[in-house]
N, C-alpha and C positions, 0 to 999 in steps of 0.2 A: 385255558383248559384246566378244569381240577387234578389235581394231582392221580387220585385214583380212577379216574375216568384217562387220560394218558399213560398208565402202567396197563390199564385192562385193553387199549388199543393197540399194544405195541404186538407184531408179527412175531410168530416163531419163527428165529433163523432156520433156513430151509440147509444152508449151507453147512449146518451144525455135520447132518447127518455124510456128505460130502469132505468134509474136514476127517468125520471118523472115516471112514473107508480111504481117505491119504493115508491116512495114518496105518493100518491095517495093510497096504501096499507099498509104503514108503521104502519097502526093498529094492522098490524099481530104483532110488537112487546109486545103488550098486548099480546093475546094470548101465544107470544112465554113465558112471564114473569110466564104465569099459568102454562105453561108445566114445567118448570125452578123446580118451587114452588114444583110442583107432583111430579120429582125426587128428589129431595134436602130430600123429606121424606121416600123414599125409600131408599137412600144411608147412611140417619144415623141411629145410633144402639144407643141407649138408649139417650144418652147424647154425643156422641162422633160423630166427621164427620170423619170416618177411609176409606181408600182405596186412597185418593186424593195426587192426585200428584202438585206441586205448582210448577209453571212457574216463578212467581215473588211475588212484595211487592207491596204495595201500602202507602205513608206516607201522613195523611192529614195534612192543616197547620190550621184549626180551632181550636182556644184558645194555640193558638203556644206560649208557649216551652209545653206545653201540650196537645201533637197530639195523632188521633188515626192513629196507625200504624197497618198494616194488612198483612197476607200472603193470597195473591189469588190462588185458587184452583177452579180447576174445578168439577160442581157438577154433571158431567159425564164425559164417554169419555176422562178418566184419561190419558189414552194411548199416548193419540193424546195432552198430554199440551200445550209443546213447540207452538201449533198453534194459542192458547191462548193468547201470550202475541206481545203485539206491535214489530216490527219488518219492516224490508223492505222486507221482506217475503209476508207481506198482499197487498204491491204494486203486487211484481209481480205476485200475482196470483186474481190478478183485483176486490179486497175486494169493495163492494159496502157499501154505508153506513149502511144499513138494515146489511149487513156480519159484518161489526164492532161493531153495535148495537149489534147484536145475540152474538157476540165474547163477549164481555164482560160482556152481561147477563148471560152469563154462569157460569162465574166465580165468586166463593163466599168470600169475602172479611170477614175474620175473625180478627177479633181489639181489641185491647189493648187500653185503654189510655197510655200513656207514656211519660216521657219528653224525649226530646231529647236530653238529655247530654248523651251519652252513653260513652263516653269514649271507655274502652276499655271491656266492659262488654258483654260476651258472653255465660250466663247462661237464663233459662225461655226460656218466649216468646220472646224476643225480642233477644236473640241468634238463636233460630231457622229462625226467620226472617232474619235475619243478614249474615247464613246461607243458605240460600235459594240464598239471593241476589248476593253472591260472587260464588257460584255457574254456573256451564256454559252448567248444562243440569238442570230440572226441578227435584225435591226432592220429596220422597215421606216424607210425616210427618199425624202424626194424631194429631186433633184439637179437646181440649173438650170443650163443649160450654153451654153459660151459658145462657140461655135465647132463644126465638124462631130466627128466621131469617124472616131480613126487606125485601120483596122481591119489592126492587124499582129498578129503574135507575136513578143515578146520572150525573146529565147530566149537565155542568158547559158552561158558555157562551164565555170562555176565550178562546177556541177551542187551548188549549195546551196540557194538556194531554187528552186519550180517557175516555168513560164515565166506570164510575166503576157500577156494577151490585148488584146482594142480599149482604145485608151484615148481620153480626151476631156479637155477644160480645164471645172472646174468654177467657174461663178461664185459657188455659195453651194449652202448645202445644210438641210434640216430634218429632223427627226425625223419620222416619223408615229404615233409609239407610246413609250411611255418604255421603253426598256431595261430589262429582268432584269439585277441586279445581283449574284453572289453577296456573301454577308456578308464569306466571307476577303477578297476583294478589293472590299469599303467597309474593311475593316482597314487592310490596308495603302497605301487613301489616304487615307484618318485621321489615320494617322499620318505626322507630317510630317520627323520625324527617321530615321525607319527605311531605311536603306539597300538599294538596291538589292538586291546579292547574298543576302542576307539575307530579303529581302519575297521575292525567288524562291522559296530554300529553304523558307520555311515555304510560300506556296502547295504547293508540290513535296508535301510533308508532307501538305497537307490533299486531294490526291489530285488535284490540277491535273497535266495530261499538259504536257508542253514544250509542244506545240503552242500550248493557250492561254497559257499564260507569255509564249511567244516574242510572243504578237500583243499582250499587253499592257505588254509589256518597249517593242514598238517604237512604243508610242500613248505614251511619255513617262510612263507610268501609274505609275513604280515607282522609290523612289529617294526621298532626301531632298527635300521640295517647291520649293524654290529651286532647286533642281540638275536638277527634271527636265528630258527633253527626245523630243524622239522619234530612235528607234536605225532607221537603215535596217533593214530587212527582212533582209536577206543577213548584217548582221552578227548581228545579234539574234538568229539559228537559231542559231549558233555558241556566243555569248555564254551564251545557256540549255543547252546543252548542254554547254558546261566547266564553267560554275557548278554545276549539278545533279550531274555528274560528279566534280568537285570535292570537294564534301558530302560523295557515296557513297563516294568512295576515302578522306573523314576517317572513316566509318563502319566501315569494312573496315580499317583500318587495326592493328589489335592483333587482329583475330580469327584463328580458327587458319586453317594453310591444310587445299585440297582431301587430300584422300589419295591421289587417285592420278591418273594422267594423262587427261584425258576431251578426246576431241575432238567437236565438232559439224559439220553441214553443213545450208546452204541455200540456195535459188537463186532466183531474182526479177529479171525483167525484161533479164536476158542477164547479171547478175551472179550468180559463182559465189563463198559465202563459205566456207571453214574455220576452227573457230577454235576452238584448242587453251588448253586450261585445262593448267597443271602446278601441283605443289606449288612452293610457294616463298614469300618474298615477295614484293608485288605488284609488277608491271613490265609493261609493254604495249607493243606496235608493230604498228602495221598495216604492211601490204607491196601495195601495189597491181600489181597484173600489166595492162597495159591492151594488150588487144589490136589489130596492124593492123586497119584498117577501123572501130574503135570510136571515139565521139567524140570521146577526146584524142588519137586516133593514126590520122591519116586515110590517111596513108600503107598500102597494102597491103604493100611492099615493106622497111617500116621495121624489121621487126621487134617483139618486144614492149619497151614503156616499161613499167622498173619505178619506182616512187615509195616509201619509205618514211618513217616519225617513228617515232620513239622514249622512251619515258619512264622513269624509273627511280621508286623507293619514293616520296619523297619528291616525285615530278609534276614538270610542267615550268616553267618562269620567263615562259617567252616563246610566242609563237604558231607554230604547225606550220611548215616553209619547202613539203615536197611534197604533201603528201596533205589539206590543207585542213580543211573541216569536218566530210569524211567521218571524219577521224580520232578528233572531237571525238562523232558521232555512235555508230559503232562503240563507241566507248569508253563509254559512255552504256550501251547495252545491256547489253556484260559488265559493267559494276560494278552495274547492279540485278539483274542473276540472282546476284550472290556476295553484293548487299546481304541477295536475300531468303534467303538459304543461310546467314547468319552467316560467311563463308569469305572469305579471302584465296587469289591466285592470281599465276603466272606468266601472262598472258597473251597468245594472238598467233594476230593475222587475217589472214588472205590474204584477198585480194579479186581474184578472176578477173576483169577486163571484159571480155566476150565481145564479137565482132564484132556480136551481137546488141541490143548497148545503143548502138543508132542515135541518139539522143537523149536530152540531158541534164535525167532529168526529176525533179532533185534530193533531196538529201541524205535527207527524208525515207524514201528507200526502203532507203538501207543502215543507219540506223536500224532500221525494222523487220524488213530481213531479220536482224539479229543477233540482234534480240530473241525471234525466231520461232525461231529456231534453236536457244535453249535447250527451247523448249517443245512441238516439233514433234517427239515421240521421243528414244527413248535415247539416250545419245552413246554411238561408241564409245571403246573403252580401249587404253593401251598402257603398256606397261610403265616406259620413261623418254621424255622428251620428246624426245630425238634418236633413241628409235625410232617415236616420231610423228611426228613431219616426214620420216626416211627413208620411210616407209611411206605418207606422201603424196605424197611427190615426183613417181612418176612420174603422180600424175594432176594434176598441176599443167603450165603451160604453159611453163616455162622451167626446164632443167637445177636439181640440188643444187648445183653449184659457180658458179652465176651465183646462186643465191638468197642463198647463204654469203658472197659480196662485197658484198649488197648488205644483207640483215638483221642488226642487230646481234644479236637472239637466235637467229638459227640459224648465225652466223661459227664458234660452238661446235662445232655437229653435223661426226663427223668424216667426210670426204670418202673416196672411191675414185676408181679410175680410170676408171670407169664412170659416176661423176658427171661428168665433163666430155665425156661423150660418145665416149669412145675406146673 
């Protein structure tokens, strides 16, 4: 399908107008925090939080190598954990931000201080954590605690991991059930030489999604035995996602490329993505557009903040400087649609933040919006790849000649004088 015949068929998100109106009542997450507070005292019994079933961990990296480390549980609604924790489960059942907010208000983060050299240490609290995390359905365990419960929202601006909910100081913790183990991961802590990067990959391989990687990557679980340790939470999204990305760009690496220019489009939670395949060899950059009123650009007045990174053939050395682990995400997506294509690509995503992404309810979701985008409909087509970006231009939020100073793959595309708005 022609390129402009695919932009002129794409639907107005209905949800756009649903997103505003969260937004405009997203008060109610106050109130939800009270209701949180009213159960949280009803479900515990003296000193002990018993009944709770735990989906995942949570590892901070504040005063790192001396983190608080946590098992999340929910303070209702034991039954239903697994809906709890981050997943591409919450894409496809159309999580609004309000639904991600409530999702993890619910869940009570009980923490340890603890360094994170763990080794190979799978006694206390930080074994049932450990526990929990290699895990491949949600554990029941009971938590005794020492002190009241913080009933806030942690709510970080990095929009990588989602935000974490009440938390509490845990004095010790117990299993009430022994953990399902799969076999790959008793493998790879078997094995006490096997490194890190490596124990990923091949989970990755045996059909483990990041999401559980990432939560056994940060339970210290993976890595030569001497050297484990537990990875904050925030890094460890990232970490799985270059490493996995990594792999796949060694996989794509000598295959042929596309044949012809294909662009995608999709949209989720106030963000708007395009993301154009060309022939070539491979190279990527994301470009972030973030809109006044969005939550890295609170200014209404500021105009839009662009952000780009950039990678060539060969990948990059060093970690992103703009666009964080959204970039590492993104990239994640395109190189498993080209993994499962046998194909190499030129690749390049814009990322719209719409004034409707009031809240940063992390990296998860520009992950699955890329990944949807391969598989949600045809792409359209275009001829060369600077008659794809012209031919996007004007539905994007900032001129052709502000995009051209600012992307190193579109500096190419050539300009007029109607790109700079005259």
């Amino acid at each position: 399908m022609r390129l402009d015949e695919y932009i002129d068929g794409l639907d107005v998100d209905e949800s756009v107008r649903m997103r505003r109106l969260a937004k405009e009542k997203s008060y109610a997450i106050t109130d939800y925090l009270s209701d949180v507070e009213r159960r949280f005292e009803e479900v515990v019994q003296g000193d002990s939080l018993f009944g709770s079933t735990a989906p995942s961990i949570f590892v901070g990296r504040s005063s790192y190598p001396d983190v608080s480390a946590g098992v999340l549980a929910p303070v209702s609604d034991a039954e239903h954990a697994a809906d709890y924790e981050t997943s591409s489960e919450w894409y496809r059942r159309g999580y609004t931000i309000d639904d991600v907010f409530q999702a993890r208000t619910n869940l009570l983060n009980s923490t340890q201080r603890t360094n994170v050299h763990v080794a190979d240490e799978w006694d206390g609290f930080v074994g049932v954590q450990r526990e929990v995390a290699i895990a491949d359905r949600p554990v029941d365990v009971e938590v005794g605690l020492d002190g009241p419960v913080n009933i806030d929202l942690d709510v970080g601006l990095t929009d990588i991991s989602t935000p974490t909910g009440p938390r509490a100081t845990a004095r010790d913790a117990q299993l009430a059930e022994n953990p399902h183990v799969p076999r790959a991961v008793e493998k790879t802590l078997s094995d006490d030489d096997w490194r890190a990067e490596g124990a990923m990959n091949y989970l990755y391989n045996r059909g483990f999604d990041v999401y559980d990687i990432n939560r056994i990557l940060s339970a210290g679980a993976l890595g030569e035995s001497r050297q484990r340790k537990l990875v904050p939470t925030r890094w460890s999204i990232t970490a799985v996602d270059d490493t996995v990305g990594g792999f796949l760009r060694g996989q794509i690496r000598n295959a042929p490329s596309v044949d012809a220019v294909e662009v995608y489009y999709n949209e989720y939670l106030g963000n708007r993505f395009w993301v154009v395949l060309a022939p070539g060899r491979w190279e990527y950059e994301l470009v972030e557009m973030k809109a006044p009123g969005s939550i890295w650009n609170y200014d209404p007045e500021a105009g839009y903040l662009l952000a780009t990174d950039y990678e060539g053939y060969e990948g990059r050395s060093g970690y992103v400087e703009e666009t964080a682990g959204a970039y590492y995400a993104a990239r994640l997506g395109a190189l498993e649609h080209l993994a499962d294509r046998g194909r190499q690509a030129k690749v390049l995503v814009l990322r719209h933040v719409t004034e409707d992404y009031w809240g940063p309810a992390g990296v998860w979701q520009v992950r699955e919006s890329v990944r949807k985008a391969f598989t949600e409909g045809e792409p359209g087509e275009a001829e060369t790849f600077h008659d794809a970006v012209r031919t996007l231009a004007p539905r994007l939020p900032v001129d052709l000649a502000r995009l051209r100073r600012s992307s190193q793959m579109v500096a190419g595309v050539q300009a007029t004088l109607t790109d700079y708005g005259t």
